[in-house]
C-alpha positions as CSV (number, residue, x, y, z in Angstrom):
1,X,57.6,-160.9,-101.5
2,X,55.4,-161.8,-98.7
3,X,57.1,-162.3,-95.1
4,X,56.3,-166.1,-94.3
5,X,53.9,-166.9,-91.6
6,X,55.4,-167.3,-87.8
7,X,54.4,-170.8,-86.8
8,X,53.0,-169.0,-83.3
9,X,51.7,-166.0,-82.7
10,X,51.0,-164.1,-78.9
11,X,48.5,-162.2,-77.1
12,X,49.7,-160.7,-74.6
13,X,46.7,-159.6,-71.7
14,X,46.5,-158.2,-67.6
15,X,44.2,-161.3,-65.9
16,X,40.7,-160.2,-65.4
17,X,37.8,-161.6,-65.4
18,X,37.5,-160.8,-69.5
19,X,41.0,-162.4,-69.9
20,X,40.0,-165.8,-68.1
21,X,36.6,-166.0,-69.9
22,X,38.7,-165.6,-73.4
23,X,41.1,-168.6,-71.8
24,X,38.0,-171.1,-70.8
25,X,35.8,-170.0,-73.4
26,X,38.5,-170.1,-76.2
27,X,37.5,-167.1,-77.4
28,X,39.0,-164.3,-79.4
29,X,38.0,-160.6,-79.4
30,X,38.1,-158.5,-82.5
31,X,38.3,-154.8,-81.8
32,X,37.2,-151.7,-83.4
33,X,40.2,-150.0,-84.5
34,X,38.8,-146.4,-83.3
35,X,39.5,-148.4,-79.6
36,X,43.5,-148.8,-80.4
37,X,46.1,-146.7,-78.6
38,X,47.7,-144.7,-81.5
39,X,44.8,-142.5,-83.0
40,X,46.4,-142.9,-86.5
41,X,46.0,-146.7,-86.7
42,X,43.5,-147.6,-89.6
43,X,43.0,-143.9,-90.3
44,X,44.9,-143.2,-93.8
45,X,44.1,-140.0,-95.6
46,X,43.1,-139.7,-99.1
47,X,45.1,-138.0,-101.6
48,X,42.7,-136.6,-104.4
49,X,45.1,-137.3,-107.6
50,X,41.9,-137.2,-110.0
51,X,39.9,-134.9,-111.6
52,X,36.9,-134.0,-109.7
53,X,34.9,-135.4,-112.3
54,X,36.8,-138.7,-111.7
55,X,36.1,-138.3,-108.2
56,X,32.5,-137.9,-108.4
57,X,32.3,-141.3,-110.2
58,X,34.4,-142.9,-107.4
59,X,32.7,-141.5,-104.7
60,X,29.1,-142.3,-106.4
61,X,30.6,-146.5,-106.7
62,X,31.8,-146.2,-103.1
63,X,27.8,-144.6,-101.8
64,X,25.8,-146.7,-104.1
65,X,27.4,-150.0,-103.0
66,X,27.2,-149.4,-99.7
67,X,23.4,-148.1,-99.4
68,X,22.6,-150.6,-101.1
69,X,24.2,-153.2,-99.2
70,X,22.7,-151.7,-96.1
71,X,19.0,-151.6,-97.8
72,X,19.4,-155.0,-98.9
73,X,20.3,-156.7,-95.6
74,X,17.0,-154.5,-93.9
75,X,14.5,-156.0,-96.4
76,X,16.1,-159.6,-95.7
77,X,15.2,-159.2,-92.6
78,X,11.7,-158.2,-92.8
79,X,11.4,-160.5,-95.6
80,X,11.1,-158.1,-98.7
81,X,13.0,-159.2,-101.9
82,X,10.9,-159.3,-104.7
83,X,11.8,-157.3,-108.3
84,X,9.9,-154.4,-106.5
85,X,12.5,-153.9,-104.1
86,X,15.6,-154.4,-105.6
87,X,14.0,-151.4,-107.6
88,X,13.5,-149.7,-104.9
89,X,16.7,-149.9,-103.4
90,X,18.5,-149.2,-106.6
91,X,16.6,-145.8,-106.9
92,X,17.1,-145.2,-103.1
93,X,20.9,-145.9,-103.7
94,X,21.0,-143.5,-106.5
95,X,19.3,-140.8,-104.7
96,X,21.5,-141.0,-101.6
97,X,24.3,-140.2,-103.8
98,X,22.5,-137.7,-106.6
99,X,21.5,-136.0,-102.7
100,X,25.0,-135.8,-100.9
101,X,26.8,-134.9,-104.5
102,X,24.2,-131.8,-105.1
103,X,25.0,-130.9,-101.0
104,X,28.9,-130.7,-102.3
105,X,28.7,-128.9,-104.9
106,X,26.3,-126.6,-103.1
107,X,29.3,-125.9,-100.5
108,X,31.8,-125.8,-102.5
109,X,30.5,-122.3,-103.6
110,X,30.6,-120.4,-100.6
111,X,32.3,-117.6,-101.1
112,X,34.2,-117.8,-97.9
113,X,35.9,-121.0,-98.9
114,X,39.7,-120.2,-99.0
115,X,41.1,-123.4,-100.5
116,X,41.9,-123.2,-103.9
117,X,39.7,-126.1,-104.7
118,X,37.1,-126.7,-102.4
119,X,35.3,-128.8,-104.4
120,X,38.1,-131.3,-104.9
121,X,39.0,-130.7,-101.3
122,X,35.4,-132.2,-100.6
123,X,35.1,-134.8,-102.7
124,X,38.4,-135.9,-101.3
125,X,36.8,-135.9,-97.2
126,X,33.9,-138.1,-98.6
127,X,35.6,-140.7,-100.4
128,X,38.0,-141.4,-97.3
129,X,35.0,-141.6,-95.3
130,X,33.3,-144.3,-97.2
131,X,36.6,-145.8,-98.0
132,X,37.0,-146.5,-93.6
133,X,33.5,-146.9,-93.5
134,X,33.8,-150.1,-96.0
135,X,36.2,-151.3,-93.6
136,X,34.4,-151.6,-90.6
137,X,36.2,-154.7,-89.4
138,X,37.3,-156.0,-86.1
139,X,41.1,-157.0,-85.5
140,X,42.8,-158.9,-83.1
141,X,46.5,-157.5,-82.9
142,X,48.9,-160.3,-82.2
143,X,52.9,-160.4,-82.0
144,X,55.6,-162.9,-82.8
145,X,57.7,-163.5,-79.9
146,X,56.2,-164.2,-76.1
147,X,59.6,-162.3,-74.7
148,X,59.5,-158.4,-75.5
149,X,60.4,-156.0,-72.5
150,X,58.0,-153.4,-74.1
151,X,55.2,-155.8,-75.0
152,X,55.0,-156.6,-71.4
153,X,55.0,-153.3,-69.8
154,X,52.6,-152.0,-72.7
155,X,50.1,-154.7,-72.8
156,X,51.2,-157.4,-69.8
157,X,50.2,-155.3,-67.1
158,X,54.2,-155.3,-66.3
159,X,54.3,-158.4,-66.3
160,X,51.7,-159.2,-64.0
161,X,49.6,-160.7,-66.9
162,X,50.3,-163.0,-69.2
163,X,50.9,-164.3,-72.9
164,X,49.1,-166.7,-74.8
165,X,50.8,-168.5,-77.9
166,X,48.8,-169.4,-80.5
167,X,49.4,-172.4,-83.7
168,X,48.6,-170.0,-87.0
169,X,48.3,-173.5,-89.2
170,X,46.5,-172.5,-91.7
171,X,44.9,-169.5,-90.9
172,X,44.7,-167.3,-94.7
173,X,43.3,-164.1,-92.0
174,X,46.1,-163.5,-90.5
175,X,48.4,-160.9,-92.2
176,X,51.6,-158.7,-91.3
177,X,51.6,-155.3,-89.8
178,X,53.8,-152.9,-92.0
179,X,55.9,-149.8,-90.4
180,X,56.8,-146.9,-91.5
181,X,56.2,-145.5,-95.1
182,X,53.1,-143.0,-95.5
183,X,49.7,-142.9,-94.0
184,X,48.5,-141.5,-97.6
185,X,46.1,-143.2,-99.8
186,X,45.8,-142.3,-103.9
187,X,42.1,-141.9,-105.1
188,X,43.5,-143.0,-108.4
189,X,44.4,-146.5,-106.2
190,X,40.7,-146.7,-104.2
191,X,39.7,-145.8,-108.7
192,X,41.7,-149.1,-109.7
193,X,39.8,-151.4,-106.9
194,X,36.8,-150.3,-107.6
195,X,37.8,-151.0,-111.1
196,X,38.3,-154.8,-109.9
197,X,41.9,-154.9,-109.9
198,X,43.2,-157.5,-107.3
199,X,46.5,-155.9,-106.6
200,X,44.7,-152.4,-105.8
201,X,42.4,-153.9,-103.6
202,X,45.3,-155.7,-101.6
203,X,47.3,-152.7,-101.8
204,X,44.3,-150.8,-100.2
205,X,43.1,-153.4,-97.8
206,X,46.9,-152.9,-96.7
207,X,46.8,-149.5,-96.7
208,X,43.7,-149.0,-94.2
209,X,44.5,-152.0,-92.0
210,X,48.3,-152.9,-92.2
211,X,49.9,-149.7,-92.0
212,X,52.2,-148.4,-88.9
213,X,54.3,-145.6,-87.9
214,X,57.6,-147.1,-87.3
215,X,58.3,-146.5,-83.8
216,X,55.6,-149.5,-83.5
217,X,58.0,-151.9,-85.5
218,X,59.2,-153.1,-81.8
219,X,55.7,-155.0,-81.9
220,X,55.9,-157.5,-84.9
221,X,52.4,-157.1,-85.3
222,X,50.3,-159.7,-87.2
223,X,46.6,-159.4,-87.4
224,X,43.6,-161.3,-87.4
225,X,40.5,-159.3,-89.7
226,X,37.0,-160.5,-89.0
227,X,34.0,-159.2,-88.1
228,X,33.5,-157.3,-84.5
229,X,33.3,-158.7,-81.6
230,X,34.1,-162.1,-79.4
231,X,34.3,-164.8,-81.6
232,X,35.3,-168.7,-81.3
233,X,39.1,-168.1,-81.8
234,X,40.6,-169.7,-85.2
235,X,43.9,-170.4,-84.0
236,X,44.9,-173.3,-82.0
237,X,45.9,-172.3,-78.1
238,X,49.3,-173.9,-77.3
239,X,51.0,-172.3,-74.6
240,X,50.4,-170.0,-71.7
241,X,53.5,-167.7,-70.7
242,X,53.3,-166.0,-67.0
243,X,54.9,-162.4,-66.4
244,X,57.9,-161.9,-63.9
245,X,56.0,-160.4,-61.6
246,X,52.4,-162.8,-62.4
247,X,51.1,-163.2,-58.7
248,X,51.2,-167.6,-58.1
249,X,47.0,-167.7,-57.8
250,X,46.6,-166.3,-60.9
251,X,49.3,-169.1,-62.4
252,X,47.2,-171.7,-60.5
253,X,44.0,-170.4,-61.4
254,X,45.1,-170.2,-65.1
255,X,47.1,-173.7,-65.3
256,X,43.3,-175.3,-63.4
257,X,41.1,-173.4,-65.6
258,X,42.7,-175.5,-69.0
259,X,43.1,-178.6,-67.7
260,X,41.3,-181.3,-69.3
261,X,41.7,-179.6,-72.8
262,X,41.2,-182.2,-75.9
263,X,44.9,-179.9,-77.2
264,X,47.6,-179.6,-73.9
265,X,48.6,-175.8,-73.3
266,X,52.4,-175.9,-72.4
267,X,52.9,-173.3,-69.6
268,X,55.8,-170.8,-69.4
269,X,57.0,-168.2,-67.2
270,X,59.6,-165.0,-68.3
271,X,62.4,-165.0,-66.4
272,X,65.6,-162.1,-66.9
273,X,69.2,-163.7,-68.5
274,X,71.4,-163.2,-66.1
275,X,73.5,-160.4,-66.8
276,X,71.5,-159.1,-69.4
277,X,68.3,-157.1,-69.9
278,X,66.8,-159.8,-72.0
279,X,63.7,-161.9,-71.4
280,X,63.7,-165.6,-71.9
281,X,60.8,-167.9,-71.8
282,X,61.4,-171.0,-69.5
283,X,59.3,-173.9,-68.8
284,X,56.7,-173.6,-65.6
285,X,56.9,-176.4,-63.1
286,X,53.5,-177.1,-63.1
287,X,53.8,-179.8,-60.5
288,X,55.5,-177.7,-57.5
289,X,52.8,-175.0,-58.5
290,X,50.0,-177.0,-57.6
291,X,51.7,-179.0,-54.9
292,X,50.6,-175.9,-52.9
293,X,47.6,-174.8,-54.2
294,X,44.9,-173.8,-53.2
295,X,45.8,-173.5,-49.4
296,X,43.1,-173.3,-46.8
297,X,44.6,-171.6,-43.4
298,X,43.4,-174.3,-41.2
299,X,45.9,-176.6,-42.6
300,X,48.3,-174.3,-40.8
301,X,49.2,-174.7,-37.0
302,X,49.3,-170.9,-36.0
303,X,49.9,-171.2,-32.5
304,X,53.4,-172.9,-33.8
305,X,54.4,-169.6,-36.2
306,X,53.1,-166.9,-32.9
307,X,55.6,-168.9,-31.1
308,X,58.3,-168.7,-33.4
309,X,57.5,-165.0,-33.4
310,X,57.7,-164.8,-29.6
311,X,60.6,-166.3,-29.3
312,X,62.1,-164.5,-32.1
């Protein structure tokens, strides 16, 4: 049973110059997952539970596909798609396959190979390559709750960022992280997608993108899957929660930079319950903040404050 959407959903950032231009620009940013912190994210192995004859037909589906997807979006752009070139790319497709099979097979023979079955063995390497390599996506890692100690020292800049709360609506791209389990992927399941099967392919799609060791589980991770890069973000921004320790200019700057927006962002700061070590999430008087801000030092009488000084 699937876990039911969170109604909001946080990202939590360090201000920069990036993370102000996301704010104003309403942007999202859908990374590479080679870029995340834990080297294993998005990186399941391949587990070859099929003959090698049944592997060669998978990884031949999994090349052929994918050549020809990359030949066919070349000749689009130079304009080629008569009958001759589909042709072509269906024989170049083939080749690229008939080419990198013969290379396996060829290797698979050295006599210095110690595995027991090197051929297997290599069939399995390729297939897990093209497996990643058909999802080249971009994700934008999110979290359910705005008040995580961890979250904030990992990805707050200890709490001298910030944490922005988005409306999921009606959002069908967002999906749940999953922690724990194995990192291991069957060849017979990759076999079953290819196959068409709707549950394999969900079951894979989880398996490359939605998979977590546990010790990550403190995250709640959600995730946005779309296509790399900065993007006009699909989620509704709603609130904007400051860090303990977010310096007052940045609070301004942020609370000025969105006003006028068509949708009102609620602002928030963290503050500790008392007696506790937990976080809770407290409305921002907006009104004192800017009472204050921006100051300009002429405003101040300095000669008064030196003679506080030297009579202090």
């Amino acid at each position: 049973m699937a876990s039911p959407q969170p109604d909001l959903v946080y990202k939590y950032r360090a201000f920069s110059n990036l993370s102000l231009e996301m704010l104003v620009e309403d942007t999202l940013f859908f990374a590479d997952p080679s870029t995340f912190n834990d080297p294993l994210d998005a990186k399941p192995k391949l587990e070859a539970d099929l003959t090698a004859p049944a592997l060669e037909a998978v990884l031949e589906t999994l090349m052929v596909k994918r050549v020809e997807a990359e030949l066919s979006a070349a000749a689009k752009i130079i304009h080629y798609q008569g009958p001759k070139t589909l042709n072509h790319i269906s024989r170049r497709s083939q080749l690229a396959f008939v080419n990198r099979l013969a290379d396996i097979r060829y290797n698979a023979t050295d006599p210095d190979n110690e595995m027991s079955d090197p051929l297997s063995y290599s069939l399995e390497r390729h297939i897990e390559t093209e497996v990643l390599r058909r999802y080249e996506k971009g994700i934008v890692s999110l979290a359910e709750r705005p008040n995580c100690p961890l979250m904030w020292s990992h990805y707050g800049d200890q709490h001298r960022g910030f944490c922005v709360g988005y409306a999921t609506g009606d959002v069908t791209s967002l999906h749940k992280v999953k922690y724990g389990g194995s990192p291991v992927l069957k060849a017979s399941l990759v076999q079953a997608m290819l196959n068409g099967g709707d549950r394999a392919q969900t079951q894979v799609d989880a398996a490359v993108l939605l998979r977590k060791a546990k010790d990550w589980a403190y995250e709640r991770e959600w995730r946005l899957i779309g296509q790399r890069g900065s993007h006009y973000s699909p989620l509704e921004m709603t609130e904007v929660v400051f860090g303990l320790r977010c310096p007052t200019a940045v609070q301004f700057t942020i609370v000025r930079a969105l006003a006028g927006r068509s949708q009102v962002v609620a602002f928030f700061e963290i503050l500790p319950r008392p007696g506790t070590f937990e976080l809770i999430k407290s409305p921002l008087d907006v009104e004192d903040l800017c009472r204050g801000w921006p100051r300009r030092a002429a405003d101040y009488d300095f000669d008064d404050v030196f003679d506080e000084v030297a009579d202090e």
